[in-house]
N, C-alpha and C positions, 0 to 999 in steps of 0.2 A: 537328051536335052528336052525338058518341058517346051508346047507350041506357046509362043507370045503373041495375043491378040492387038494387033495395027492398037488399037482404039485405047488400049490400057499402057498409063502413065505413072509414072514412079518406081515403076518396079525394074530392080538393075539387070543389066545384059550381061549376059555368060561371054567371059573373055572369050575369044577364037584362037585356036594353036598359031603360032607363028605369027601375030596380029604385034604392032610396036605397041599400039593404044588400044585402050577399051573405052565403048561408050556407055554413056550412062543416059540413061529420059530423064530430066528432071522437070518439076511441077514448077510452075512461072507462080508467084500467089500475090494476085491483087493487090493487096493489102500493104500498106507502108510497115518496113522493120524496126519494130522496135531496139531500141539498145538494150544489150544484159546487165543486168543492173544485180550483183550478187546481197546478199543479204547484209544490212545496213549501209549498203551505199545508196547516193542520192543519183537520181537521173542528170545527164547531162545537162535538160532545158532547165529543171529546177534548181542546180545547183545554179547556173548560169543567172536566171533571177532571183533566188538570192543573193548573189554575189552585187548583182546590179542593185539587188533594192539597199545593202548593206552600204556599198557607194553611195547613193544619192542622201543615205541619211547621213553620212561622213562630212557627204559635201555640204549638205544644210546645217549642220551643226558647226561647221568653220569657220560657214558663211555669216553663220549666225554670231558667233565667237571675234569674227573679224568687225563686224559693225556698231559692235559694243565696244571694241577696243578702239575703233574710231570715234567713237561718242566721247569716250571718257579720254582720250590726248585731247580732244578739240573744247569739252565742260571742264576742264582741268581748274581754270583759274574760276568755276561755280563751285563750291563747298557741297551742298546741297544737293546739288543733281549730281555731280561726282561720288560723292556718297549711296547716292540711289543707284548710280548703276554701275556702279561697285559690288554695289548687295547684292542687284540681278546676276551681277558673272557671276560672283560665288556660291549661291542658291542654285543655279544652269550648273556649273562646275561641279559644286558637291552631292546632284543628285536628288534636290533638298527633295523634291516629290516621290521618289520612290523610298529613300529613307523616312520621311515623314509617313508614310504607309506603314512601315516597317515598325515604324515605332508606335502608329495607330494599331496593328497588329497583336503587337507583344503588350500592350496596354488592357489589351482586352484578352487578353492570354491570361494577364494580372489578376484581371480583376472576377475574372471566374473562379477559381478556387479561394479568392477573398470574401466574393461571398458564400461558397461553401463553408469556410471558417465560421463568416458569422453567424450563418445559419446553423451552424452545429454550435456554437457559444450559446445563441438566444436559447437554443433549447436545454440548455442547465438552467436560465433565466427563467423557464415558461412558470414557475408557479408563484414568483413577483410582479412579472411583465403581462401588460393587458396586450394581445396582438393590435388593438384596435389605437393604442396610445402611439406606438410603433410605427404603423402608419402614415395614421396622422402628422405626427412630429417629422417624418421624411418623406409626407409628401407621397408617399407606395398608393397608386390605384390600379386598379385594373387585375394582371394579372400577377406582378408583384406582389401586393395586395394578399392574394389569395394564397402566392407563396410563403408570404411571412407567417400568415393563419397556420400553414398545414406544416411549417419549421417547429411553429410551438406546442405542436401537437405529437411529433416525432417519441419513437421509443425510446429508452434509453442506448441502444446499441447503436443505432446511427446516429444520435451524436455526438457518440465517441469516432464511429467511422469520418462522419463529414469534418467534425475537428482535425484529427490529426490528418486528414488527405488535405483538408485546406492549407494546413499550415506546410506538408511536403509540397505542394502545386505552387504556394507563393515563393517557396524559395527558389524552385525550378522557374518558372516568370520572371520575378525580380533579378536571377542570375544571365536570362538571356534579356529582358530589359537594358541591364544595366551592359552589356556587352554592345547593344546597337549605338546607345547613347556615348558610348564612348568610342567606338569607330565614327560617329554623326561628329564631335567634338575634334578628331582628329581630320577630319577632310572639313572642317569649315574652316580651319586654323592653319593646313597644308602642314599639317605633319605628317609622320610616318603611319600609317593606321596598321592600328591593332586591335583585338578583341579584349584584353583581357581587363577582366575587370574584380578590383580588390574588394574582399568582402565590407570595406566601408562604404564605396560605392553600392552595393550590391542593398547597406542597409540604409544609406541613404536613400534609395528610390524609395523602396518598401515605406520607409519612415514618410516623402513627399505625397506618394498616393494613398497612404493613411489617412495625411494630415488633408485632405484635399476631400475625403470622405468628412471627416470627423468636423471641419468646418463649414463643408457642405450643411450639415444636419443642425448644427448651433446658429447659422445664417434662417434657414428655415425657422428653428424653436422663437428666433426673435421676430419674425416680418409675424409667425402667429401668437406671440403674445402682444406686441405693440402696434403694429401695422405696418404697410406697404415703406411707410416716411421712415421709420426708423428701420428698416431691412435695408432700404437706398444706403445708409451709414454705413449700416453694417459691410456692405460691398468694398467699400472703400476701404475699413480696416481688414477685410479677405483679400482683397486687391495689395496689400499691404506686408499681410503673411504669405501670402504666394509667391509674392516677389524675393523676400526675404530666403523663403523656403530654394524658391530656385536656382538664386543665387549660391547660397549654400552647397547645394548640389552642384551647379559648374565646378566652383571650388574644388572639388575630386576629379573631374574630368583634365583630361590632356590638355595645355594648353603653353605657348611662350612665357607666359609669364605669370607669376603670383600675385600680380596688382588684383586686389577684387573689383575695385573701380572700373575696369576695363569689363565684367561681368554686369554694368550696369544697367545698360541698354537692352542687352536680351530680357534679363532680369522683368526689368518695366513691362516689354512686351507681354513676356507667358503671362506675369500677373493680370495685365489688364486682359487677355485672351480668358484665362481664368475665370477671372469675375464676372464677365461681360456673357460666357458660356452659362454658368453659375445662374444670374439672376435672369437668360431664357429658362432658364429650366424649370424655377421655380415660377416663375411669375405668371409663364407664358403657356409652358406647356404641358402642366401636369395635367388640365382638363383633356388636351386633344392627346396627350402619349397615352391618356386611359381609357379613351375612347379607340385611338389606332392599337390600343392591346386588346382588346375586345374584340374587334375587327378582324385585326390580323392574326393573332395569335404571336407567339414566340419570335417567328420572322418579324414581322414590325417592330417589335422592341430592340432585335438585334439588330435592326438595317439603322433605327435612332442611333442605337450606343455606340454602334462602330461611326456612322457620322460625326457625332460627339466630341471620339477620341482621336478621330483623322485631323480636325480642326486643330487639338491639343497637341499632337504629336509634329502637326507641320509647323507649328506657332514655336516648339522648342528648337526644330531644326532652324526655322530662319532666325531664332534669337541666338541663336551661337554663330552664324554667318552675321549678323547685326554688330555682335562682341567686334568679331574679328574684322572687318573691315575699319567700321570706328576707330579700335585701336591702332590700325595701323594707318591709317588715315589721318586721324586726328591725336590721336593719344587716349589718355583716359583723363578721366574727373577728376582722379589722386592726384596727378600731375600736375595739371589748373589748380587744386585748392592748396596744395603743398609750395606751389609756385608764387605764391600770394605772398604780400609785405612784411603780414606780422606769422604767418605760419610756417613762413616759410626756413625759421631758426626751428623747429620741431626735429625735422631729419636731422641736421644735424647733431644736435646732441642726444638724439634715442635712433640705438642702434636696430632696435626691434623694429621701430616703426619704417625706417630705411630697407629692412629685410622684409616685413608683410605688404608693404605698398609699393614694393620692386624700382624703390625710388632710385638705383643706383642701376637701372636698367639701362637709361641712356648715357650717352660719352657728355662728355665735353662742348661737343659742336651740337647735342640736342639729338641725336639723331637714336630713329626709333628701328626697331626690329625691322628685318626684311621679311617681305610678306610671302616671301618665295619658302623662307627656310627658318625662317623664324630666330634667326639671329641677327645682331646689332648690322645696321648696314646703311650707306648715306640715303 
């Protein structure tokens, strides 16, 4: 049997013959035991606050949930403020700020390989188009500018490349665009949400963010051939197609009911969000975006455009919360003008007009969709 030195610890004793027990030295250690934590699990203490920070944000969100709900039984008989904080649940409830991301996001997913498209288009154009006409007409400084130059300069090979990648990028964009837009349309409205989205949806968007370019640049062509006075008009008739455009667009999305009237209110909103974007852009800040491109480089311009499109993207999510509250709050505009003395013999002898303006949507007793499920309810 090896000798054991008194003073050496951890090392085990040799059982003794006929002993019931054996001893063992063990090492006392300082040091507090951690718990075993096997691979992918969470520690005891951090699971524990998370679990507690998960709670406290549950209970602030109830809390929050609960005082709005006391607002709006006690503003009941105000129109107005009932309405307002209607919109606030259902913007809290649907998310609007993280959808509205979402859909600033996929916007600017869009509109990257849109301008690869054009860029590979202008370059079959380079031996009509002056890059300097180009420009000018849209406003391009800085480092745009210098893009549009070195597009018109391109070989032949890339832009066929950048053509035909633009045109597969938009349709992968516009496909997952049109997907958020219609999950965003189904939780402002408390339907069932889903993703999917028809390819008329799909060319509707593509056709709105076109038409949102291409008016863009005709708003611009007019404030520089007449001045500042007559671009001011021109806002107003953009203000005008935008609305028109977006409404359009709801139109395809999920919603209780067919009236487009009830699509009016958002409608108003994006357009004037639209215009009102529109004419900083042009008015305000082509000097400083050409200057912060010069400065910054690439980052600058992208921290603008995604600002730009966060604005846009959260303006559509609460104009579809706008829709749906309205309507079931108040009704729509079809219903007031169709409700009217002399217009009110139209529904009835046009069957079509009773079927596009969901005129046969309320009973009897007047009563309007429930906001719960979307069907007829007191």
């Amino acid at each position: 049997m090896a000798e054991r030195n008194g003073d050496e610890v951890g090392s085990p004793v040799d059982h003794v013959p006929g002993s019931d027990q054996a001893t063992e030295a063990t090492i006392v250690d300082p040091r507090p035991v951690e718990p075993l934590v096997g691979a992918g699990e969470t520690p005891l203490s951090d699971a524990s606050g998370l679990r507690a920070l998960l709670g406290r944000s549950r209970d602030r969100v109830s809390a929050g949930q609960a005082r709005v709900n006391e607002l709006i039984e006690k503003n009941h008989d105000r129109p107005l403020l009932d309405v307002g904080l209607r919109i606030y649940q259902r913007d809290r409830e649907s998310a609007g700020t993280i959808v509205g991301s979402a859909l600033a996001f996929r916007l600017f997913l869009f509109f990257v390989p849109l301008t690869l498209f054009v860029v590979g288009a202008l370059g079959f154009l380079a031996r009509w188009i002056d890059p300097e006409d180009i420009n000018e007409n849209a406003s391009f400084t800085g480092t745009m500018a210098v893009q549009i130059n070195t597009a018109l300069t391109q070989p032949g090979s890339t832009r066929w490349i950048a053509t035909i990648a633009g045109l597969f990028g938009m349709a992968w964009a516009g496909r997952s665009l049109s997907k958020v837009m219609v999950s965003a349309s189904c939780l402002a409205w408390r339907l069932p949400v889903t993703t999917k989205a028809t390819a008329r949806v799909i060319g509707a968007v593509v056709g709105l963010v076109a038409g949102i370019v291409l008016v863009s640049t005709i708003v611009n062509r007019v404030r520089q051939e007449f001045g500042v006075g007559a671009a001011s008009l021109s806002f107003v008739a953009a203000f005008a197609l935008y609305a028109v455009a977006w409404m359009a667009l709801s139109m395809l999305l999920p919603r209780p009911t067919t009236d487009p009237g009830a699509l009016l209110p958002g409608a108003v909103l994006v357009g004037a969000v639209l215009a009102v974007l529109q004419g900083v852009a042009q008015l305000y800040l082509p000097d400083k975006f050409g200057r912060a491109s010069e400065l910054y480089g690439a980052i600058g311009a992208t921290v603008v455009t995604l600002g730009w499109f966060f604005f846009v993207g959260r303006a559509m999510v609460l104009g579809m919360s706008l829709d749906a509250v309205i309507y079931e709050r108040l009704g729509s505009i079809s219903q007031f003008v169709f409700g009217l003395p002399v217009v009110r013999v139209l529904p009835r002898k046009s069957a079509w007009i009773r079927k596009f303006f969901d005129l046969g949507h309320e009973d009897a007793a007047g009563r309007r969709p429930d906001p719960e499920h979307g069907r007829v309810g007191p």
